[in-house]
C-alpha positions in Angstrom: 6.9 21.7 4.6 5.2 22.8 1.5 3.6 20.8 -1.1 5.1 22.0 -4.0 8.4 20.9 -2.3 7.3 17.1 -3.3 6.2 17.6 -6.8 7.8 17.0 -10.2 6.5 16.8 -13.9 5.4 12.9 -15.1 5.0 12.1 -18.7 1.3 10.6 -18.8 3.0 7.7 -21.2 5.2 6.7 -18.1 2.3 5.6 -15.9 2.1 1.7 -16.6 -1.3 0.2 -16.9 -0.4 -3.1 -17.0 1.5 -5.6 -14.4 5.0 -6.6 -16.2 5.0 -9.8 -18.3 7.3 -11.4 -15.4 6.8 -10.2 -12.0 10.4 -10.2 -11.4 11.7 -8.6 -14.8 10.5 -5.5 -13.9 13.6 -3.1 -13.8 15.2 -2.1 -10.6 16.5 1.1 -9.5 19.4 0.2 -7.2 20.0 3.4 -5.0 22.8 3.9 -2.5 21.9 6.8 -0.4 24.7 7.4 1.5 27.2 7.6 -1.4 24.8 9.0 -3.8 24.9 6.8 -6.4 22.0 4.3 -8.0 22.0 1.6 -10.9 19.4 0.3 -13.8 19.1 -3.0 -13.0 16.4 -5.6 -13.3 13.8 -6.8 -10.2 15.6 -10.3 -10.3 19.0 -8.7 -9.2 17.9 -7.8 -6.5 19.3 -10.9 -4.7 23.0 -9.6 -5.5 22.1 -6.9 -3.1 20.7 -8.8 -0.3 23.3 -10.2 2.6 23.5 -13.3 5.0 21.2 -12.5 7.9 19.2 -9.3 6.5 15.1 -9.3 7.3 13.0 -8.6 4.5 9.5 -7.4 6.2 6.4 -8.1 4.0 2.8 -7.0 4.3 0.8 -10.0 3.4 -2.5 -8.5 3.4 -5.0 -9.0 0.7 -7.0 -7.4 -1.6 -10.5 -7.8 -1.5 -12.5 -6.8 -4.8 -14.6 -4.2 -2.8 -15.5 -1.9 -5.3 -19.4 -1.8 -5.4 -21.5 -0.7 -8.3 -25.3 -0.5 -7.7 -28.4 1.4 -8.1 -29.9 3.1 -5.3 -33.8 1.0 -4.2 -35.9 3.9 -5.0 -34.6 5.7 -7.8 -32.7 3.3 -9.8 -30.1 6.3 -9.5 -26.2 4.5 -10.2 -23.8 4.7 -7.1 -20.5 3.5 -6.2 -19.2 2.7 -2.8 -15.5 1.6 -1.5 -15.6 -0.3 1.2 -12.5 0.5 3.3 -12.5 -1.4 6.6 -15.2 -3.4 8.8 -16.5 -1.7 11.7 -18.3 -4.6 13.1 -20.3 -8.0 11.8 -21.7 -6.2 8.4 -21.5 -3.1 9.1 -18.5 -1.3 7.1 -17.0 2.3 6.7 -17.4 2.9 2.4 -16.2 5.7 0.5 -19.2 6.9 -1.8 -20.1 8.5 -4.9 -22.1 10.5 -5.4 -22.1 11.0 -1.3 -24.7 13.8 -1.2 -27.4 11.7 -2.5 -26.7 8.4 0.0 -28.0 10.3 3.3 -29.0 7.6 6.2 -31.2 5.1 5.4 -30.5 5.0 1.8 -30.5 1.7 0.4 -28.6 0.7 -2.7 -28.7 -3.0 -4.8 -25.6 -4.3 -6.2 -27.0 -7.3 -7.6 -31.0 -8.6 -7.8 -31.1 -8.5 -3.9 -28.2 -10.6 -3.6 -26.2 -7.6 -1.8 -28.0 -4.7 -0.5 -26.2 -2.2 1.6 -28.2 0.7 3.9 -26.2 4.3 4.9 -26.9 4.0 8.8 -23.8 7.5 9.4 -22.9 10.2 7.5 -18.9 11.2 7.9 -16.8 13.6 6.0 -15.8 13.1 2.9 -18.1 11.2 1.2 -17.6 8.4 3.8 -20.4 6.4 5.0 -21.2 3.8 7.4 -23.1 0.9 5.3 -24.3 -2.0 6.7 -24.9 -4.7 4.3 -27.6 -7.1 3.7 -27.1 -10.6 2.1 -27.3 -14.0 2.1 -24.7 -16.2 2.4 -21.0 -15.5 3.3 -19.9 -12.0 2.6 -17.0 -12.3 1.1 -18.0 -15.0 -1.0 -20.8 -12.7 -2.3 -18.2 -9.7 -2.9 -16.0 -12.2 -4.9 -19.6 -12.4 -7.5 -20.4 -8.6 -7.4 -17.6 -6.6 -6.5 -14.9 -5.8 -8.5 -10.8 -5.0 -7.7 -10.4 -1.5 -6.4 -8.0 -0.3 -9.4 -6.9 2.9 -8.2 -8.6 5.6 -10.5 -5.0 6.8 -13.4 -5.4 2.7 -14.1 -7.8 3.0 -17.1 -8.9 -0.7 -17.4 -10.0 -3.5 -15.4 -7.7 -6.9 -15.4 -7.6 -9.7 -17.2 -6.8 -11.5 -13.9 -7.6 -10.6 -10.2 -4.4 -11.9 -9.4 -2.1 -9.6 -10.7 -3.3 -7.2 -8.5 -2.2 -9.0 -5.8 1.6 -9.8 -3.8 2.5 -13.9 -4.4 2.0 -13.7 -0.5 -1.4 -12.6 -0.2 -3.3 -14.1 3.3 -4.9 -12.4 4.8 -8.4 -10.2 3.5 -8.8 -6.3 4.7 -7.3 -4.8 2.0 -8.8 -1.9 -0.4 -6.1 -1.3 -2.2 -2.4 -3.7 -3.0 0.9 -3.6 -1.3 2.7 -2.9 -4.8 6.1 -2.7 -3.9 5.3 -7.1 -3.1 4.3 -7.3 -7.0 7.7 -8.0 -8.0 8.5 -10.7 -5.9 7.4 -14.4 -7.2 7.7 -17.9 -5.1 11.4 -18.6 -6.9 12.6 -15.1 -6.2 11.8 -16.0 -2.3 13.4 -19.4 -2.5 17.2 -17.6 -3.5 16.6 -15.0 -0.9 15.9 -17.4 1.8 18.8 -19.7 0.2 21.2 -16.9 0.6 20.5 -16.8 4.2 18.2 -13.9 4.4 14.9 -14.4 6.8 11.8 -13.1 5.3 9.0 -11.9 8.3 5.4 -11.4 7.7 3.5 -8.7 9.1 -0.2 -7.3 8.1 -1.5 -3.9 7.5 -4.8 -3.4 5.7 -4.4 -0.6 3.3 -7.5 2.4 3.5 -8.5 5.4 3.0 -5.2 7.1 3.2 -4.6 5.4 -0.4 -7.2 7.3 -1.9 -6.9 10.7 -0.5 -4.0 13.2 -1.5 -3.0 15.7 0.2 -4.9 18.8 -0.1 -3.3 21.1 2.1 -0.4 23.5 1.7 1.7 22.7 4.5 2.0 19.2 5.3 2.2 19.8 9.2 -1.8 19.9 8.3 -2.3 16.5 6.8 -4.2 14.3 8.7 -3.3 10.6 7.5 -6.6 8.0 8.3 -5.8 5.6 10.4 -5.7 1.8 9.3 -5.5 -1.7 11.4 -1.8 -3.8 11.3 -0.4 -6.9 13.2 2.4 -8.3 14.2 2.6 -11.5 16.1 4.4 -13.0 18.3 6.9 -14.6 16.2 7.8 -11.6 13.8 8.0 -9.4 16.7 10.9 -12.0 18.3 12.7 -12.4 14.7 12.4 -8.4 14.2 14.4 -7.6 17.9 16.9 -10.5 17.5 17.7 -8.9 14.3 17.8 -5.3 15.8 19.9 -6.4 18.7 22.5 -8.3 16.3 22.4 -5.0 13.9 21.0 -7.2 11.2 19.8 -4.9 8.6 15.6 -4.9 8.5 14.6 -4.2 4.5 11.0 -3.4 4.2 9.1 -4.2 1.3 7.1 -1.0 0.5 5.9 1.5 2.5 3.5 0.1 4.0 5.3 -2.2 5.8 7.9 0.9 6.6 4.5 2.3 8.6 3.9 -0.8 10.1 7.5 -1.0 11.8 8.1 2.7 12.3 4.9 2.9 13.6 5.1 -0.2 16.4 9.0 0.9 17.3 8.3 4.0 18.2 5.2 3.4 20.4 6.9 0.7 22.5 10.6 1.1 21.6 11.2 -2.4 20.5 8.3 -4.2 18.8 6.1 -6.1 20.6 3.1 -8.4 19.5 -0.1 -6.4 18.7 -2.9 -5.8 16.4 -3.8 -2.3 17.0 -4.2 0.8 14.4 -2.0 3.6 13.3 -2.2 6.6 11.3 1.9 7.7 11.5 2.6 10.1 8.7 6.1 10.1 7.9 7.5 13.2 6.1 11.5 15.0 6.0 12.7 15.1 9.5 11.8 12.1 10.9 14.2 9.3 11.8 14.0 6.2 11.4 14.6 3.7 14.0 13.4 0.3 12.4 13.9 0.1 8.9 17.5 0.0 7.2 16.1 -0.6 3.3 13.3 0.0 1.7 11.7 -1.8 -1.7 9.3 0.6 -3.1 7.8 1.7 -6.6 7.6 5.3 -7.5 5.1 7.3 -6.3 2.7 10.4 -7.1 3.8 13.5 -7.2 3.0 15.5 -3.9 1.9 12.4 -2.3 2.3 11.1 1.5 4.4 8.3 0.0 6.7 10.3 -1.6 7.1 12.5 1.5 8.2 8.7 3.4 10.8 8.2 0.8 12.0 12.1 0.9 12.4 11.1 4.5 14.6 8.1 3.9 16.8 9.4 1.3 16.5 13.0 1.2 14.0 15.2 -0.6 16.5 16.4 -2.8 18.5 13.7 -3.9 14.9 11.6 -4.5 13.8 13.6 -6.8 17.1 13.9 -8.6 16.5 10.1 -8.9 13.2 10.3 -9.7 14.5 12.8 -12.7 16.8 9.9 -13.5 14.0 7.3 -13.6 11.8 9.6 -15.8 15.0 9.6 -18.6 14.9 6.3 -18.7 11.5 5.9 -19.0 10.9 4.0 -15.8 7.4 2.4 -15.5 5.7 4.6 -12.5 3.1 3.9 -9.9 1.2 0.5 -8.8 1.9 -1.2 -12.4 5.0 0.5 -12.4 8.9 -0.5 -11.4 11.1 -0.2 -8.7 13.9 1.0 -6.5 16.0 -0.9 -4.0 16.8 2.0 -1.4 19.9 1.6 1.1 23.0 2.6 2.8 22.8 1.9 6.5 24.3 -0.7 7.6 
């Protein structure tokens, strides 16, 4: 399909830069895809829409502040590095800038000697393989030096670390936040699971693929980067029971939509397994392990967009995303969201 298909016109004002006051008073768009039809509502209502026995699926992977800013050993010359995911011991693939001047054995300081990291590979764009020098624990050195990897339309740098991360935060890997999770807070989980709703952990450590858009014409030539998720044993047991009992599965942001889609179609149930995928979900696919979606609204001729044209229709999302602009919905990571459904 064609880029341009997946783009629309977003006031600059709309794009929050802060987290809402309350986590769950953000509003809600409440969307019913098979009949067309969606509601302004508030995050917290989102418990009148949940039923006895649905599966809310949550990536509870966390954000570590791995945005690096140094000088380079020799010159003094300021660089920038990303990390994105752990090869092996220290050794980690970044995203760098500026790339042409960090060729191998390049060494840049982000801190008095406290954390030095050397280019050992050069990659494509702007990626390097650094392995990193310290003393200490690693990420308890990042936590001094690095900061939260805001992503680059958020103009300022938080007040707290936290709000840039989901209430269920656990496990480390992440460079970048599940956002769709922001909304949810301890009490919100305590109804849903009081209601008689299950909610399932899984983990996928956001990369790369957050931080590139698409560049090519025709999406058939978009190449997503790949990234590491795992289910265990007992999600992947709760997740079939519920398939085989035509529970409905809801997944909290897209993400965790990859996760599933992406384990359910490999094995045709899910099974256990820590592995990595790089699915890329556009129009035409279908869906065979998530029934609801809880996501925020997305950039304009982005991969994410694409997932939720595939859920809903291309058309009729951005017909809703039209809507959400009227009414001056808040957009992107600090932004609100929409409750998407209909199967089931």
């Amino acid at each position: 399909m064609n880029i341009n298909l997946f783009d629309f016109n977003l006031p600059e004002e709309l794009i929050a830069q802060n987290p809402s006051e309350k986590r769950d008073e953000s509003r809600l768009l409440a969307i019913n895809y098979k009949n067309k039809m969606f509601e302004d509502r508030h995050f917290y209502n989102i418990i009148e829409y949940l039923k006895p026995g649905d599966v809310l699926v949550r990536n509870n992977t966390k954000v570590i502040p791995a945005r690096l800013i140094g000088v380079k050993e020799i010159t003094k010359a300021k660089c920038e590095l990303l990390l994105l995911k752990q090869i092996e011991n220290d050794n980690w693939e970044c995203l760098t800038k500026p790339a042409k001047s960090l060729k191998v054995g390049a060494r840049v300081d982000f801190g008095d000697g406290k954390l030095i990291a050397e280019v050992i590979e050069e990659k494509d764009e702007g990626i390097r393989i650094c392995h990193f020098i310290y003393e200490g624990i690693f990420l308890e050195v990042l936590d001094q030096l690095g900061k939260m990897p805001l992503p680059p339309y958020i103009k300022q740098q938080l007040c707290e670390n936290e709000r840039y991360q989901t209430v269920y935060a656990k496990y480390e890997g992440s460079a970048a936040a599940p956002t769709a999770g922001f909304h949810f807070t301890d009490e919100l989980f305590s109804k849903i699971k009081e209601k008689g709703a299950e909610v399932i952990d899984i983990t996928l450590h956001i990369g790369l693929g957050t931080f590139r858009p698409v560049k090519v014409e025709d999406t058939k030539d978009h190449v997503m980067h790949s990234e590491e998720y795992e289910i265990n044993e007992f999600a992947a047991e709760r997740l079939n029971k519920a398939k085989q009992e035509n529970r409905r599965i809801i997944a909290v942001g897209t993400t965790s939509v990859r996760t599933l889609e992406a384990n359910i179609s490999k094995y045709g149930c899910f099974k256990p397994t820590k592995e990595e995928t790089n699915i890329f979900i556009e129009p035409g696919y279908q869906f065979k392990a998530v029934n609801a979606l809880i996501t925020n609204f997305h950039l304009p001729k982005s991969t994410l967009i694409m997932l939720v044209s595939a859920f809903m229709d291309r058309e009729f999302t951005l017909e809703v995303y039209q809507h959400a602009i009227e009414k001056k919905y808040r957009f992107f990571s600090f932004g609100d969201s929409m409750f998407i459904y209909g199967k089931n």
